[in-house]
C-alpha positions as CSV (number, residue, x, y, z in Angstrom):
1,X,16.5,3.5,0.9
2,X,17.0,0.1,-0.3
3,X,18.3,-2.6,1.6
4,X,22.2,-2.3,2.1
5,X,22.3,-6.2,1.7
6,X,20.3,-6.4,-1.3
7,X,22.2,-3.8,-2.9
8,X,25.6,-5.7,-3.1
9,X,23.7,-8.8,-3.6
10,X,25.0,-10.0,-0.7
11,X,23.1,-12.2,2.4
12,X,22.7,-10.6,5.8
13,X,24.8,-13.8,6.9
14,X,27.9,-13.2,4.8
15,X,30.9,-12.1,6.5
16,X,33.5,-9.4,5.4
17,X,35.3,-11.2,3.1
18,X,32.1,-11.8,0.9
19,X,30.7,-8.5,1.2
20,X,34.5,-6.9,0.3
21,X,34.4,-9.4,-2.7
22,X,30.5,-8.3,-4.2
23,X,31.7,-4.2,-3.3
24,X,34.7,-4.6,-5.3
25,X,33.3,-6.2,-8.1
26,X,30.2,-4.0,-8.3
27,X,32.5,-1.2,-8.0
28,X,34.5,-2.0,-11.1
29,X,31.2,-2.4,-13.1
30,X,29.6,1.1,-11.7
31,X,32.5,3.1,-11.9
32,X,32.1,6.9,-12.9
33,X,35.0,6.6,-14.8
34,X,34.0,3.8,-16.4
35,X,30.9,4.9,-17.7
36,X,31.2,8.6,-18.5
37,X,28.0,10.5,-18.7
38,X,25.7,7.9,-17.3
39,X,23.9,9.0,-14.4
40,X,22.2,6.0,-13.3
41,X,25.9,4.4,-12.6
42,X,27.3,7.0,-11.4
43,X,24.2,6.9,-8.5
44,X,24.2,3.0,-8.1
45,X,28.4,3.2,-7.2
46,X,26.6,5.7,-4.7
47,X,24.9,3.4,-3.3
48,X,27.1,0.5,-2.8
49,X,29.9,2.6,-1.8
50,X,27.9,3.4,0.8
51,X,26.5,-0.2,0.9
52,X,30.3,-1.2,1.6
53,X,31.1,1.6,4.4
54,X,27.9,0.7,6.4
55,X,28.4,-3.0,6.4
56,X,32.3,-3.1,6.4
57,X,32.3,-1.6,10.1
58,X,31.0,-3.9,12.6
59,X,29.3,-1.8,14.7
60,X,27.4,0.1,12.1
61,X,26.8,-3.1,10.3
62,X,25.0,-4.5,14.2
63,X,23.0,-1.0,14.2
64,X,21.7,-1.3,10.8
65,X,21.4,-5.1,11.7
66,X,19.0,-4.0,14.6
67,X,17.3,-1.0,13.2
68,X,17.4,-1.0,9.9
69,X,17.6,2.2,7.8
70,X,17.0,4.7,10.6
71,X,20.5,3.9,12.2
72,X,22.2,5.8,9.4
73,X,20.3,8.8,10.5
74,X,22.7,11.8,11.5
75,X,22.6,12.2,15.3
76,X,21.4,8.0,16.0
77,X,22.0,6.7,19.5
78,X,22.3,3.2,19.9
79,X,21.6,2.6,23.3
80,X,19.1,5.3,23.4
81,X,17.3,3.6,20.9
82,X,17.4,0.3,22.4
83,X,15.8,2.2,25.6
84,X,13.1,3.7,23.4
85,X,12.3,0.2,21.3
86,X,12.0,-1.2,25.0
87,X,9.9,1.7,25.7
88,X,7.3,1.4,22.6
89,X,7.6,-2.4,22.6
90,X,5.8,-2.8,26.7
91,X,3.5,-0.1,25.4
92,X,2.2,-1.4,22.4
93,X,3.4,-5.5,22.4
94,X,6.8,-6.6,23.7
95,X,7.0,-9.9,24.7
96,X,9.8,-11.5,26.2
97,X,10.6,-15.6,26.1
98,X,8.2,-17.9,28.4
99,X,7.8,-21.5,28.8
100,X,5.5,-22.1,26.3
101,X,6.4,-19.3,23.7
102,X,6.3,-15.8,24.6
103,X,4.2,-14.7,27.3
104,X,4.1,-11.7,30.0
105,X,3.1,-8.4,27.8
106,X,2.8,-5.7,30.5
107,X,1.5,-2.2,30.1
108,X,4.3,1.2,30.0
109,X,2.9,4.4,30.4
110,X,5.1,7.3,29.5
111,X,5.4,10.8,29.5
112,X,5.7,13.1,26.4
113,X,6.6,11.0,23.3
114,X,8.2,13.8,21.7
115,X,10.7,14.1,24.7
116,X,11.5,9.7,24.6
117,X,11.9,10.3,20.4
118,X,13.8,13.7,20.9
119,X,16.0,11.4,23.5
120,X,16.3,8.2,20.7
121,X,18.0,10.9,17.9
122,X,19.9,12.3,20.7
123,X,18.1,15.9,19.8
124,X,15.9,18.1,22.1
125,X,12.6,16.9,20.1
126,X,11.2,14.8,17.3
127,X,10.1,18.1,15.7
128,X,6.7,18.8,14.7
129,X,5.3,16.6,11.8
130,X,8.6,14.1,12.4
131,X,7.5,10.6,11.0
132,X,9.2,8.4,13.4
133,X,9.4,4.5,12.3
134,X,10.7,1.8,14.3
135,X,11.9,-1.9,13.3
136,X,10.4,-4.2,16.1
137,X,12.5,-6.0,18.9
138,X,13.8,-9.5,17.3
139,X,12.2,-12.6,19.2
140,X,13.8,-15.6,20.3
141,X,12.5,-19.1,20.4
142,X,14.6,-23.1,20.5
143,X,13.6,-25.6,18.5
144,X,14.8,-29.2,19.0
145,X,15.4,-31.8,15.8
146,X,15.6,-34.9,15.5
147,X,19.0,-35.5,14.8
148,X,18.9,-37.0,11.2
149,X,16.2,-33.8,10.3
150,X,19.2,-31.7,11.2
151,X,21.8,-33.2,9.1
152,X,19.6,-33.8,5.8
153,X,17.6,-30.6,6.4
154,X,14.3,-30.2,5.6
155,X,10.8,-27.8,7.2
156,X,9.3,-27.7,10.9
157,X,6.4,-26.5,12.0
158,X,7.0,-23.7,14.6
159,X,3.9,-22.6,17.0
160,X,4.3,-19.3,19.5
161,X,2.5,-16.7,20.3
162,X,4.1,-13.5,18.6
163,X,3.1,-9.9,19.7
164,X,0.6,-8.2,18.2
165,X,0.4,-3.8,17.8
166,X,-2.7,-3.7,20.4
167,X,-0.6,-5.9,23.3
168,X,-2.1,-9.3,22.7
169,X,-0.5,-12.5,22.3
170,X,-1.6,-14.5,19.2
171,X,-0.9,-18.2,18.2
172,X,1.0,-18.6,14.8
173,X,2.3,-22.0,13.2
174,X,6.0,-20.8,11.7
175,X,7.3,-23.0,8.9
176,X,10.8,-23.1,9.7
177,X,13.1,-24.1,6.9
178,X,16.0,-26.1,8.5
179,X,19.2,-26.2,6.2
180,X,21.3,-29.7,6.0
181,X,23.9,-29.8,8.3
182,X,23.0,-27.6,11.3
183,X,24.0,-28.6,14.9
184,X,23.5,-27.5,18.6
185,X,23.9,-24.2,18.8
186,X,23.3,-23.0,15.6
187,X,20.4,-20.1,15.0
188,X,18.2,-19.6,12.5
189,X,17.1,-15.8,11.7
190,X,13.1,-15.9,10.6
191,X,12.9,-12.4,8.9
192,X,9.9,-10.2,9.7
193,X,8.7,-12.5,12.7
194,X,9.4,-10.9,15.4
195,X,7.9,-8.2,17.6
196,X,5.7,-5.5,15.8
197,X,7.5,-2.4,14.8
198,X,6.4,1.0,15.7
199,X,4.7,4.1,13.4
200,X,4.2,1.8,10.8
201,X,8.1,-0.1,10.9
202,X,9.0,-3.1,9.7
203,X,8.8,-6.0,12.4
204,X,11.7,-7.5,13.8
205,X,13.2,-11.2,13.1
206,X,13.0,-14.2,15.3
207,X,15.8,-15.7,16.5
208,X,15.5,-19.3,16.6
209,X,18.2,-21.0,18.7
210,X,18.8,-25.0,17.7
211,X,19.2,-28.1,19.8
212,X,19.9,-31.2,18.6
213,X,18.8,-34.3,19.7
214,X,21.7,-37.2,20.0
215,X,21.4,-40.1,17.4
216,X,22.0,-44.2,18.6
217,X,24.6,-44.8,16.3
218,X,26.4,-41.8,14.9
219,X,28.2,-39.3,16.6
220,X,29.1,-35.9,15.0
221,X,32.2,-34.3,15.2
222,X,31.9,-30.5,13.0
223,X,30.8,-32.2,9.4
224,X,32.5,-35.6,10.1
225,X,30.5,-38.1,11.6
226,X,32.2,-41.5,13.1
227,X,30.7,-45.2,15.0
228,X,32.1,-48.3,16.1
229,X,31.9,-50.6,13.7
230,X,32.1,-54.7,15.3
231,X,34.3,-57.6,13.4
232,X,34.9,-61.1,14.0
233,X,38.7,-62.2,15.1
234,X,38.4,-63.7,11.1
235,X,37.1,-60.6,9.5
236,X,40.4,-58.8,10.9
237,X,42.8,-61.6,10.2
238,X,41.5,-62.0,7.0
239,X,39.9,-59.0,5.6
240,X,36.7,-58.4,4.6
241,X,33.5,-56.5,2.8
242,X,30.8,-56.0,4.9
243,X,27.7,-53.3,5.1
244,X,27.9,-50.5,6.9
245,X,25.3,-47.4,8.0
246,X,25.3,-44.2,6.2
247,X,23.5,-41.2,5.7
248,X,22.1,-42.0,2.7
249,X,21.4,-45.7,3.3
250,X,23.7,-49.1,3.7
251,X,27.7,-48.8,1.7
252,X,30.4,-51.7,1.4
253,X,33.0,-51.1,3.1
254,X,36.4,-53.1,2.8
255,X,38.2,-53.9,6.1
256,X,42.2,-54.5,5.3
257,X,43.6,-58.2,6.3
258,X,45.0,-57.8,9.4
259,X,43.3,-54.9,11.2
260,X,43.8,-54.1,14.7
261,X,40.4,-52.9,17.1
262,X,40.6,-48.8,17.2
263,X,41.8,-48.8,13.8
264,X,39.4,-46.0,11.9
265,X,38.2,-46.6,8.3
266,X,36.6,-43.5,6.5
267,X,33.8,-43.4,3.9
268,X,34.8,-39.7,2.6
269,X,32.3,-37.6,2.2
270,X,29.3,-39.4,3.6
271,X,29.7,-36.8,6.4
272,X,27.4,-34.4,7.8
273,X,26.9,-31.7,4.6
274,X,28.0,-27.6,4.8
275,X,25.2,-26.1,5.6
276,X,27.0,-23.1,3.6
277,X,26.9,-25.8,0.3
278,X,30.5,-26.7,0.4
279,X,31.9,-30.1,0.7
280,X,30.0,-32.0,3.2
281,X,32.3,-34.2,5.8
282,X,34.0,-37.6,6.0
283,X,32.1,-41.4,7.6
284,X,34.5,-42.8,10.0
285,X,34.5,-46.3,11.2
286,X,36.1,-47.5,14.3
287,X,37.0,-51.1,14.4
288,X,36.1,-52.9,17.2
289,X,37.3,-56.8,17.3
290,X,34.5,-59.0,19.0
291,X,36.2,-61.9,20.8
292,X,33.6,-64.8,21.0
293,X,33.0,-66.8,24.0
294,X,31.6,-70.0,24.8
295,X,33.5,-71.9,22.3
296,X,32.9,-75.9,22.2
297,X,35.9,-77.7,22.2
298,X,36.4,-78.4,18.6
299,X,36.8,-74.5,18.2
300,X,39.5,-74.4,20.9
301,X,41.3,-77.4,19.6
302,X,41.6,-74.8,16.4
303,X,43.1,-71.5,18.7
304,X,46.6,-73.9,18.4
305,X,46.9,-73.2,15.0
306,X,46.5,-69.5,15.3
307,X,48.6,-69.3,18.7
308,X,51.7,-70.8,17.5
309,X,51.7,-67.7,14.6
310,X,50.9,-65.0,16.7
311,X,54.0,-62.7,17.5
312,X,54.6,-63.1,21.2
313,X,56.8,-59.7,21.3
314,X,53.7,-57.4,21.2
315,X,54.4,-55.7,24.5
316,X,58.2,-55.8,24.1
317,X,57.8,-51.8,23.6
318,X,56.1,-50.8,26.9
319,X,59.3,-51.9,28.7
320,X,62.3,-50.2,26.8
């Protein structure tokens, strides 16, 4: 059977919306009625019609996530499964997260393995001759970036130990492809690097969990990113251009005459980009006014000017 996401074209990502979107347009294309007499459309709007019924209900969608093809199987049991994956997985490689990888693969000795397979279709027995194929358990692993690796994307090198079929742990260097924009708590989904599958299934997927280091001067809100930004008493009397940090190296920015401290000035779209590839976010400066200190007396002398202009009614509003 071929891949339900493959077959509307679709990621294993997308959510409803897209996969209604690629079904409906498909459909229109494949439609019996829209090509009389020819057999290979009429199977293909087979297919993603029941592409589109699988993935269109949320749990079969996380079954068929989880086990691939075999969950469309007539009499499937997910939790059953689940118990037999466990099952076959401490028998033959499961490995479960340890500090520096995956570690702790035990032996499982079991009974009859007709009688655990009879149990996973939720029959009385596999059947004589049944070829039974599992998807190996999905694997989890963190990784933690650097925080301008997250934003502008790029690879890391990933070492663990994954499982192997006999029960032994064995290093492997991952090349992790890390799309711009990610944050803390994003995940990653590494397809066919995961636990071992069983009877000659496909592995399973690790799961890579993201953490991302702080940076010194920007700090990240969604796609926007902000900083304080310090100005002299004359740069916000008078206005001013001055340089400013970005993503992609220094900008000009222009400060307005007259600019109070906390005012925030934005650079749109020197953000943080969509990891999905839509419009990446805004640069926001925050304006903070440095008053200087140790002034000589020629400098003071020069405060009378400015004094006798500045409005002394500034607080007049927190009273009435």
């Amino acid at each position: 059977m071929s891949d339900l996401y493959e077959t509307l074209g679709v990621a294993r990502d997308a959510d409803v919306g897209a996969i209604r979107k690629a079904y409906r347009k498909l459909a229109r294309k494949y439609h019996p009625d829209l090509n009389p007499g020819d057999k290979a459309a009429e199977e293909h709007f087979k297919e993603i019609s029941r592409a589109w019924e699988v993935l269109e209900d949320p749990e079969r969608r996380r079954n068929y996530d989880e086990f691939g093809a075999i969950s469309l199987e007539a009499g499937f049991d997910a939790e059953k499964a689940r118990e037999a994956r466990e099952a076959f997985g401490s028998r033959f490689g499961g490995a479960r997260p340890g500090a520096g990888g995956y570690e702790g693969f035990s032996e499982f000795e079991f009974g009859d393995l007709d009688d655990l397979l009879g149990r996973y279709f939720n029959r009385g027995g596999s059947g004589p001759g049944r070829e039974i194929r599992l998807r190996g358990p999905d694997l989890e692993a963190a990784l933690e970036l650097d925080f301008l690796d997250a934003v502008r994307g790029g690879e890391h090198r990933l070492t663990l130990a994954r499982p192997a079929a006999d029960g032994s742990a064995r290093n492997e260097t991952i090349t992790v492809r890390i799309p711009p924009g990610v944050d803390t708590g994003g995940r990653l989904r590494i397809p066919g690097k995961g636990g071992p599958g069983i009877g000659g299934g496909p592995p399973g997927d690790l799961q890579v969990s993201l953490r991302v280091r702080p940076h010194r001067v920007f700090a990240r809100e969604g796609r926007d990113l902000s900083f304080d930004l310090p100005i002299t008493v004359t740069e916000a009397i008078r206005g001013a251009k001055v340089e400013v940090p970005t993503l992609d190296g220094r900008a000009t920015l222009t400060i307005p005459a007259g600019t109070d401290s906390g005012t925030r000035l934005r650079l749109r779209g020197k953000g943080v980009p969509d990891p999905r590839g839509g419009a990446p976010g805004d640069l926001y400066a925050r304006i903070q006014i440095r008053v200087p200190r140790d002034l000589d007396s020629a400098a003071v002398q020069a405060l009378g000017a400015l004094e006798s202009a500045e409005d002394r009614g500034i607080r007049k509003e927190l009273f009435t």
